[in-house]
N, C-alpha and C positions, 0 to 999 in steps of 0.2 A: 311934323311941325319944327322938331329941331333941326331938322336939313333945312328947310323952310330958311330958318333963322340966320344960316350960317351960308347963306347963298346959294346955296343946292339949285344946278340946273336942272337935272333929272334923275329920276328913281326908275328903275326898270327891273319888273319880275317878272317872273312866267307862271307861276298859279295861284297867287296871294290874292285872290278876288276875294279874300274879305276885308282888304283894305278899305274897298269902298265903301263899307256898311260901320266903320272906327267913326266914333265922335269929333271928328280930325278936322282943323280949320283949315281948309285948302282953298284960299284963298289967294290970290294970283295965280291959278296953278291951273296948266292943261294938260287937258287926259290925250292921250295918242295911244294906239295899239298897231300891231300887227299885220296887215290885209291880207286877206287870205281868200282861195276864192276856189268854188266848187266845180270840178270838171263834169263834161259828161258822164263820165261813169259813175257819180258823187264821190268820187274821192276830192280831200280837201289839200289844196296845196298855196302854201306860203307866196306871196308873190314880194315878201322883204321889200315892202311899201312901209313906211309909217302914216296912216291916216288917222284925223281926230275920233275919238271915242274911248271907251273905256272895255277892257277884253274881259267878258265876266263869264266866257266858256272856254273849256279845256279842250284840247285836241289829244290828251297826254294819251286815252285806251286806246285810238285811233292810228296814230303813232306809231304806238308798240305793236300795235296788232300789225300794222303795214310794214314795220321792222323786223318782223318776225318773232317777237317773243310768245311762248306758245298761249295760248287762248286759255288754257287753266289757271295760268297766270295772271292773267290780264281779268280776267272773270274775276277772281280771288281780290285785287284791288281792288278793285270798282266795287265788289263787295264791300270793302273797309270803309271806304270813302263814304258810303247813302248809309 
């Protein structure tokens, strides 16, 4: 709200999906996310579109799993996080 106030053209995060769920008056205010789009083999890849909506899932264990950080690892978050 106080970006809001102070003319704030955009706010951009990458896992703060509990913004959406804040008592927050967003009012003028449009949601855009990411595009992202699923190949044959379901892996999920960015296509650095901006199109309207709101991103309320993470690609972050997906990611790292495809980046190589090893799978104990990655299990072990996703742990923390549920």
């Amino acid at each position: 709200e106080e970006l809001l106030a102070h003319g704030c053209r955009g706010v951009f995060t990458t896992h703060l999906h509990e913004i959406f769920t804040l008592p927050l008056n967003f009012t003028g205010v449009s949601f855009m996310r990411m595009d992202i789009q699923q190949a044959k083999d379901k892996t999920w890849h960015p296509t650095w579109r901006l199109v309207p909506g709101r991103s309320i899932d993470s690609l972050a264990f997906l990611a790292a799993q495809r980046y190589g950080l090893p799978d104990r690892t990655v299990a072990r978050a996703a742990s923390l996080i549920q």
